[in-house]
C-alpha positions in Angstrom: 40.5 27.1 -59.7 37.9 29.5 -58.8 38.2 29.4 -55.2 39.8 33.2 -54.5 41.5 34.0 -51.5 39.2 34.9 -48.6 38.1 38.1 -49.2 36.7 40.8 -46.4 33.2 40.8 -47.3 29.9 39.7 -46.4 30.1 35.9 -46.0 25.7 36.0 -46.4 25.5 35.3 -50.2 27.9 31.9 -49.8 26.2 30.8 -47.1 22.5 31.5 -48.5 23.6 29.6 -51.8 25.5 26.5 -49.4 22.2 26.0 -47.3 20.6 25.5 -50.2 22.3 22.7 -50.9 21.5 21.0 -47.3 17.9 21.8 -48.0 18.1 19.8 -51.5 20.0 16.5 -50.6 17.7 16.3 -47.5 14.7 16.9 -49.7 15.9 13.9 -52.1 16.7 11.7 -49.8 13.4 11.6 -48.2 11.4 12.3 -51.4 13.0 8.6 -52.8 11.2 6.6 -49.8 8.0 7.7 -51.7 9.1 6.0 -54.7 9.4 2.3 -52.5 5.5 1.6 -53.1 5.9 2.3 -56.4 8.9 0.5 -57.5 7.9 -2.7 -55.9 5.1 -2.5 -58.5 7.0 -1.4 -61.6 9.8 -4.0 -61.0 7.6 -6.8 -58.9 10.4 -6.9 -56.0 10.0 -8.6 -53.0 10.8 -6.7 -49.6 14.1 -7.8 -49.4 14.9 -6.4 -52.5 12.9 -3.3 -52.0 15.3 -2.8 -48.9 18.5 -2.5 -51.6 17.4 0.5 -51.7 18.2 1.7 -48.7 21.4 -0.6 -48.7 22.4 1.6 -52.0 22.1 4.9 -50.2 24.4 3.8 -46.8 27.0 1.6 -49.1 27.5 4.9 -50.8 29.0 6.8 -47.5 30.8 4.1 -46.5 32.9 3.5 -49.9 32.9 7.5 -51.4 33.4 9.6 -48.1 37.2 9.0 -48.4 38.0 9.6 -51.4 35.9 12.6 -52.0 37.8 13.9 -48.8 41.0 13.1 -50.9 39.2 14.9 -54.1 38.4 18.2 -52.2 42.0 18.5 -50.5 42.9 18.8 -54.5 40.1 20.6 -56.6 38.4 23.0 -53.5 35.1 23.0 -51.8 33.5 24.8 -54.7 34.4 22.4 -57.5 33.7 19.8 -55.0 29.9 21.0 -54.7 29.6 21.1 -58.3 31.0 17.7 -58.9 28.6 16.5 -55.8 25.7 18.4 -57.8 26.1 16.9 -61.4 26.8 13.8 -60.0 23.6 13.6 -58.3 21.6 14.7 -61.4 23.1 12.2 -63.2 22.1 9.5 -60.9 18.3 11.3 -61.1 18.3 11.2 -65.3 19.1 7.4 -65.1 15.9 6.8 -62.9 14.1 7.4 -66.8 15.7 4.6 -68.4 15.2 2.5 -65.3 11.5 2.9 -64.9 11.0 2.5 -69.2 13.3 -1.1 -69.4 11.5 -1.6 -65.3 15.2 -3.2 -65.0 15.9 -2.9 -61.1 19.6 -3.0 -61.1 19.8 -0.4 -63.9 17.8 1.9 -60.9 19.9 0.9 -58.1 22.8 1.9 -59.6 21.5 4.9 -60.5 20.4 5.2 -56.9 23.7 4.8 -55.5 25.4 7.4 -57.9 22.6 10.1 -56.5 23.8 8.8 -52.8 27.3 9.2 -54.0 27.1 12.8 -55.2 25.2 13.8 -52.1 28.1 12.0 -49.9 30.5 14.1 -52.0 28.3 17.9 -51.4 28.2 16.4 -47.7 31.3 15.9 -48.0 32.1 19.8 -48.8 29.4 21.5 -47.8 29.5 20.4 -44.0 33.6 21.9 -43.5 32.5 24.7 -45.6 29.8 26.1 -43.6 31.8 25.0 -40.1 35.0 27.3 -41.2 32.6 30.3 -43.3 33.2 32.9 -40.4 34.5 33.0 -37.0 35.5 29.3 -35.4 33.4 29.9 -32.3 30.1 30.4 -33.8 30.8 26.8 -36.5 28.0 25.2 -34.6 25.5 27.6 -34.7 26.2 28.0 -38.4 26.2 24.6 -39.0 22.7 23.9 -36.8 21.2 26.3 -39.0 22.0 24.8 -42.2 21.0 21.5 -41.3 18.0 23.0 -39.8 17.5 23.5 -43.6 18.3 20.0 -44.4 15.5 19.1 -41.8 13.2 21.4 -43.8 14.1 19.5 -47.0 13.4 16.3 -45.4 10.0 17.4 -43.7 8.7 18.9 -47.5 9.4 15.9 -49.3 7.0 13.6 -47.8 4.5 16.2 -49.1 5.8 16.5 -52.2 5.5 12.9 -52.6 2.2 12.4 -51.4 1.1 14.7 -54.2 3.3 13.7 -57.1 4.3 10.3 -56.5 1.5 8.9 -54.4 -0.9 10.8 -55.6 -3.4 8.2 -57.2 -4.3 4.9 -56.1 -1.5 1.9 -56.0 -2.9 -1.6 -57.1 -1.6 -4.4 -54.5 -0.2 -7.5 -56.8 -3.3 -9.3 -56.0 -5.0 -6.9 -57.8 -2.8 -6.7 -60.8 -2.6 -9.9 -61.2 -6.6 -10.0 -62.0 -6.0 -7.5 -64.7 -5.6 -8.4 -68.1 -2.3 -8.1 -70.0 -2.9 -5.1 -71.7 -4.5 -3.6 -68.7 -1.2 -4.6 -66.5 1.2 -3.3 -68.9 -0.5 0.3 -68.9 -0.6 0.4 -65.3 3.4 -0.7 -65.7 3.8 2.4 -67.8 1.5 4.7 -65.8 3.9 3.9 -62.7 6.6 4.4 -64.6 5.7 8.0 -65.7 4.8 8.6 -62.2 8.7 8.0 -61.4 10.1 9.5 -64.0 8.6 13.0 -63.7 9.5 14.2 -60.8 13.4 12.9 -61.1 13.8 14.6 -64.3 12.2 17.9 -63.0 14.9 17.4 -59.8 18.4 16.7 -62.2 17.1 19.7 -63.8 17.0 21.5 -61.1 20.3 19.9 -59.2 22.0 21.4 -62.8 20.7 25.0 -62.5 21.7 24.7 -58.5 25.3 23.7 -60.1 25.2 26.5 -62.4 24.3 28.6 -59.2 27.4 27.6 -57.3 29.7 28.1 -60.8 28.6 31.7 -61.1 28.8 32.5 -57.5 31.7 33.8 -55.5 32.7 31.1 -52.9 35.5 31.8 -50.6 38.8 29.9 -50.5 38.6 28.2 -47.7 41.6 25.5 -48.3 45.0 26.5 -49.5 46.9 23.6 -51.4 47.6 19.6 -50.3 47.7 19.4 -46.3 50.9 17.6 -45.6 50.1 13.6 -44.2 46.4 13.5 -45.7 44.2 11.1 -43.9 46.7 9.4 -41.8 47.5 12.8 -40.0 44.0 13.5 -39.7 43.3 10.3 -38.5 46.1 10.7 -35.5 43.5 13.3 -34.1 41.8 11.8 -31.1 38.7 14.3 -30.6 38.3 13.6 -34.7 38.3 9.6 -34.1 36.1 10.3 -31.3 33.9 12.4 -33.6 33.4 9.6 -36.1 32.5 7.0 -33.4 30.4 9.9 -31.8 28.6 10.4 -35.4 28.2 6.6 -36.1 26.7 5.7 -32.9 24.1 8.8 -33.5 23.0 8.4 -36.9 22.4 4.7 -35.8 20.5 5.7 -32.6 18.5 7.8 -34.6 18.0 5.7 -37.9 17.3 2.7 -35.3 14.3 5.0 -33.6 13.1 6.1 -36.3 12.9 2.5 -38.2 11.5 0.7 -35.4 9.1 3.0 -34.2 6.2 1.9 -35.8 6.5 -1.7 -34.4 7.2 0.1 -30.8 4.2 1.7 -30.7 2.1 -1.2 -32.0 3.9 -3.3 -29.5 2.0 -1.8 -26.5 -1.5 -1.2 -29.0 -0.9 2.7 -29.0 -3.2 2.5 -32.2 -6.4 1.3 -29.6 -5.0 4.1 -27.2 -5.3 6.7 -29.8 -8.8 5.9 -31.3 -10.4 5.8 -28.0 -8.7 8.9 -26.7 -10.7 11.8 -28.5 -8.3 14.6 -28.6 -5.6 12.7 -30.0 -8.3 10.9 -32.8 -8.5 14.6 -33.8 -5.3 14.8 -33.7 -4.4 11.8 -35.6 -7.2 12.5 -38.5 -5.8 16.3 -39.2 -2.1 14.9 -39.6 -3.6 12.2 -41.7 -6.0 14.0 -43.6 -9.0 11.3 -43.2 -10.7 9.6 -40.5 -9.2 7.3 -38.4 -12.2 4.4 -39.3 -10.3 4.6 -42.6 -6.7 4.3 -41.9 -5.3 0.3 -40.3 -2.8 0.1 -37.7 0.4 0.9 -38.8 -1.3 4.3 -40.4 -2.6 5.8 -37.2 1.0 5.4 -35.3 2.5 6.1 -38.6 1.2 10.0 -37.9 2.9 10.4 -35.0 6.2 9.3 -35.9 6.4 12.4 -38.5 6.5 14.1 -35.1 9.7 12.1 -34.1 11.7 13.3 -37.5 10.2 16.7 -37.6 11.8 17.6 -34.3 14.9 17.7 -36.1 14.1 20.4 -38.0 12.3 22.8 -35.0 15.8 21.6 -32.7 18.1 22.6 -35.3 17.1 26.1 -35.5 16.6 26.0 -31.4 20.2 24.8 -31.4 21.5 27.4 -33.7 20.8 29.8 -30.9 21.7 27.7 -28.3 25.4 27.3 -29.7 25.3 31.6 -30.5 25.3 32.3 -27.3 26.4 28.6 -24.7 29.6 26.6 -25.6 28.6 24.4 -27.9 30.0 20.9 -26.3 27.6 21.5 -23.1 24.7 22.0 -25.4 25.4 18.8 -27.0 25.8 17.2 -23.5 22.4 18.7 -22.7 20.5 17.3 -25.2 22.5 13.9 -24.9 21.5 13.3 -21.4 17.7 14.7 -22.1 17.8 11.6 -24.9 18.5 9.4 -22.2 16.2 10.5 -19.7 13.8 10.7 -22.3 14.4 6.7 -23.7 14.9 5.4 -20.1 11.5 7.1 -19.4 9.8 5.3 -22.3 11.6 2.2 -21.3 10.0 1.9 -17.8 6.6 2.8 -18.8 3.6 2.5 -21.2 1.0 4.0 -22.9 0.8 8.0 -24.4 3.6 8.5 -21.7 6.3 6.2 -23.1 5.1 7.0 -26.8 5.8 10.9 -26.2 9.1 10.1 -24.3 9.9 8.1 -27.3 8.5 10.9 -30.1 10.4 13.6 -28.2 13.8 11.7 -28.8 13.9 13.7 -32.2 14.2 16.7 -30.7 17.5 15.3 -28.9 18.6 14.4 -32.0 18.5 17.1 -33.6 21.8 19.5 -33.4 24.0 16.2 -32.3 25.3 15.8 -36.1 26.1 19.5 -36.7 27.3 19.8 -33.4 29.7 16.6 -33.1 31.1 17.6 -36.8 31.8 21.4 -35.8 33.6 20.0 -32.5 35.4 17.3 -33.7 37.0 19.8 -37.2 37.6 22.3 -35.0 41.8 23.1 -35.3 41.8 20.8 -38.4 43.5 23.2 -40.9 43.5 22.5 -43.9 43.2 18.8 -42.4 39.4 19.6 -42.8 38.5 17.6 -46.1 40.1 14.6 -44.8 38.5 15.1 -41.3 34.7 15.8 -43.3 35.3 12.5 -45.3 36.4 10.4 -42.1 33.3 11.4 -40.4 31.3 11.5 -43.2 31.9 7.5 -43.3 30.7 7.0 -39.6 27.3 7.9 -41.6 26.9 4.3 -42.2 26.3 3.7 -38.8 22.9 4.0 -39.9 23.2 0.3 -41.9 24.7 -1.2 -38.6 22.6 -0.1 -34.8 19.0 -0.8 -36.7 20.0 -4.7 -37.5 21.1 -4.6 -33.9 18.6 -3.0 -32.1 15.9 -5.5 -34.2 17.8 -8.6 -33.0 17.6 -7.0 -29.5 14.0 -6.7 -29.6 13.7 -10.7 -31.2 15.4 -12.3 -28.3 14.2 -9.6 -25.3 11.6 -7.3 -26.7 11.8 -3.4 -27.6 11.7 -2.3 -23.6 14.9 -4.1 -23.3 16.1 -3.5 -26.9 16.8 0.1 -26.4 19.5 -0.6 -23.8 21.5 -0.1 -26.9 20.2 3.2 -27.4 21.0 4.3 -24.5 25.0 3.6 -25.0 25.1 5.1 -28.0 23.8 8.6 -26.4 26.0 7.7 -23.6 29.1 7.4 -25.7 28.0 10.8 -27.1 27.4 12.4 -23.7 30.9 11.3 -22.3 32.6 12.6 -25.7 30.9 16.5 -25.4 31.9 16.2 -21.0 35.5 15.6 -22.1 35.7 18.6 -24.4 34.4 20.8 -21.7 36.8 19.3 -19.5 39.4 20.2 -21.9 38.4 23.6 -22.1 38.2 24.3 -18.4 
C-alpha cells in the first residue's frame, strides 16, 4: 500500500488534488440531467422510465455506501479514490455501447456503476479531507471542498447546454412525421451527441486516477479498526449524523424538485413578465426573451438561484467554521432555513418565491458540516462512520415522494410542514452538541 505514514509536511498538494475530485463527481452528476431530453429520444422512454434514472443514481448510495466503508477500512483512502475513479469511468465508457444498441437497461446499468464509483470517492474523499489537518478546523476544510463540488454542479448545466443540448431536440410528434431513414439518422445524431462528451469524461476520470496514483497522499488510517460497523454504529452523535444527513439531502432534493410547480402554483411566471426588472432579469439568465420561453422556463431561471447558493454558502461557511464553532454555525443556518420556509409558507408572490430561492443558501454547509461533526473522535472508526452516513444520502429517494403526496391532499403551503421538521431535527442535533461542549 502506498499510503505512508503521516509525514510533517505541507498537507496543500493532497488537498488541491482531493478537491478536485469533489469538483468532478458534482460536475457529473449534474452534467447527466442534461442527457434526460435526450435519452427519452434515443430510447423512446416514457417519464416513468426516464425517472430510472434518477432511481439508478440514489439505489447506488443506499446498497454501496457500506461496503465501500468496509473496502477502505482494508485498502486506504488512496486506493479507495482510485477504485471510486476507475469505476466511474467505466460506468462513463459503457454510455457508448448504450447509445449505439439505444438498449436502455444496457445505460442504466452503466449509470448506476458511475453512481457507485462516485458513492465509493464520497465515500473516501469526505473522511479524508475532514481528518487532513487539525480536527478543529474539519469543517471549514470540508465546506471548502464541497464548495468545489457546488462549482462542479453549477458548470455542468453550462457544459451541457453547449455540448449536449446544443442543437434542436425533435418532440416524438415530430419524429414520428419523419421518414424512416430520416428518424434513424436523427437516432444516431442523438446518439453521438451522448457519447462524446462521456468518453471525453472516463478519459479524463482515468488521468485524474493516474493523478492520485502518482501523488503523495497521507496515511490517514492505520490497519482494521477493532468492531467495524457495529462499533461505529454504537456512536450516538454518528447515528444522529446519518438521520441529520438523510433528513437534509431530502429537504433539499424535495426543494429543489418541486420548485418549479411551487412557483407556478401561485403564477410567479405572470408576476415576473409584468414586473420589468425582474423580465430583465429573467431574459439575461435565460439568454432570450421572455415572449419566447413558456411557463416552466421563466421560473425555471430562478431556481438555478436556489442550487447555486450552495456553492457561494459553502465558501461563506468555510470561513464561518475557521473562526465560530462549527455546530452553532450549523444551528444558524438551520433556523434561518426555517424562518426562511415558514416565511414563504405564510405568504405570496416575489416575497414567498425569494424566501423559498434563499433556502439554498441554508443548505449549503449543512452536509459538510453534519459529516465533520458527526466523524469527529471516530478513529480509525472513520470509513465505517463515512459509509454509514454516506447511506442516509438516499434520503433524497424518500422526503421528495412525501412532500409531493403532501402537496396532492393539502397543497405546497401546507406541504412544506415537512420541511420544516426535517431542519428542525437538524437544528436540535447541532444545539445538543453545543450543549455538550459547554
Amino acid at each position: 500500500m502506498n499510503d505512508m505514514a503521516t509525514p510533517a509536511r505541507s498537507t496543500l498538494v493532497p488537498l488541491a488534488v482531493v478537491t478536485a475530485l469533489f469538483f468532478m463527481w458534482g460536475f457529473i452528476t449534474v452534467l447527466v440531467d442534461s442527457l434526460i431530453p435526450r435519452l427519452r429520444e434515443i430510447f423512446e422512454l416514457s417519464y416513468f422510465q426516464a425517472g430510472l434514472v434518477q432511481f439508478a443514481f440514489f439505489i447506488a448510495y443506499g446498497t454501496v455506501s457500506i461496503p465501500a466503508g468496509a473496502l477502505l477500512s482494508r485498502i486506504g483512502y488512496k486506493y479507495g479514490m482510485l477504485v471510486g475513479l476507475s469505476t466511474m469511468g467505466l460506468g462513463c465508457l459503457l454510455f457508448w455501447p448504450a447509445a449505439e444498441l439505444r438498449f436502455f437497461p444496457l445505460f442504466l446499468v452503466g449509470y448506476f456503476i458511475l453512481a457507485a464509483g462516485m458513492t465509493v470517492l464520497q465515500v473516501a474523499a469526505n473522511p479524508y479531507v475532514a481528518v487532513l489537518g487539525d480536527e478543529r478546523g474539519a469543517s471549514s476544510r470540508l465546506n471548502m471542498a464541497q464548495a468545489f463540488n457546488s462549482l462542479g454542479t453549477t458548470l455542468a448545466p453550462l457544459v451541457g447546454a453547449m455540448f449536449i443540448l446544443s442543437d434542436r431536440i425533435l418532440s416524438s410528434k415530430d419524429i414520428v412525421a419523419l421518414s424512416e431513414e430520416a428518424r434513424e439518422a436523427y437516432f444516431d445524431a442523438e446518439a453521438s451527441a451522448v457519447q462524446g462528451p462521456f468518453v471525453v469524461l472516463a478519459v479524463a476520470l482515468l488521468l485524474l486516477a493516474a493523478v492520485v496514483a502518482f501523488t503523495h497522499l497521507p496515511r490517514i488510517l492505520h490497519g482494521g479498526a477493532q468492531g467495524g460497523y457495529a462499533k461505529a454504529f454504537s456512536n450516538s452523535r454518528l447515528r444522529m449524523g446519518a438521520l441529520g444527513i438523510f433528513l437534509y439531502v431530502g429537504a433539499e432534493v424535495a426543494i429543489g424538485s418541486y420548485l418549479v410547480n411551487y412557483l407556478l402554483s401561485m403564477d410567479m411566471a405572470t408576476a415576473v413578465r409584468e414586473h420589468s426588472e425582474m423580465a430583465r432579469m429573467a431574459s439575461l439568465m435565460l439568454g432570450r426573451e421572455l415572449a419566447e420561453v413558456d411557463q416552466k422556463g421563466v421560473v425555471g431561471a430562478f431556481v438555478a438561484l436556489y442550487w447555486g447558493g450552495a456553492m457561494v454558502g459553502r465558501f461563506l461557511g468555510a470561513a464561518l467554521t475557521r473562526h465560530f464553532p462549527p455546530a452553532v454555525i450549523l444551528a444558524l443556518f438551520g433556523a434561518t432555513a426555517i424562518a426562511l420556509v415558514s416565511l414563504s409558507m405564510s405568504t405570496d408572490g416575489f416575497l414567498a418565491m425569494w424566501s423559498m430561492l434563499a433556502v439554498g443558501l441554508c443548505n449549503s454547509i449543512m452536509f459538510p458540516t453534519i459529516f465533520a461533526l458527526a466523524i469527529e473522535g471516530m478513529g480509525d472508526l472513520k470509513a465505517q462512520a463515512s459509509g454509514i452516513l454516506c447511506t442516509a444520502i438516499v434520503g433524497g429517494a424518500f422526503v421528495p415522494p412525501l412532500l409531493g403526496h403532501l402537496a396532492d391532499e393539502f397543497g405546497f403551503k401546507l406541504a412544506f410542514v415537512a420541511v420544516l421538521a426535517c431542519y428542525a431535527f437538524i437544528v436540535a442535533y447541532a444545539l445538543r452538541i453545543v450543549q455538550q461542549r459547554t
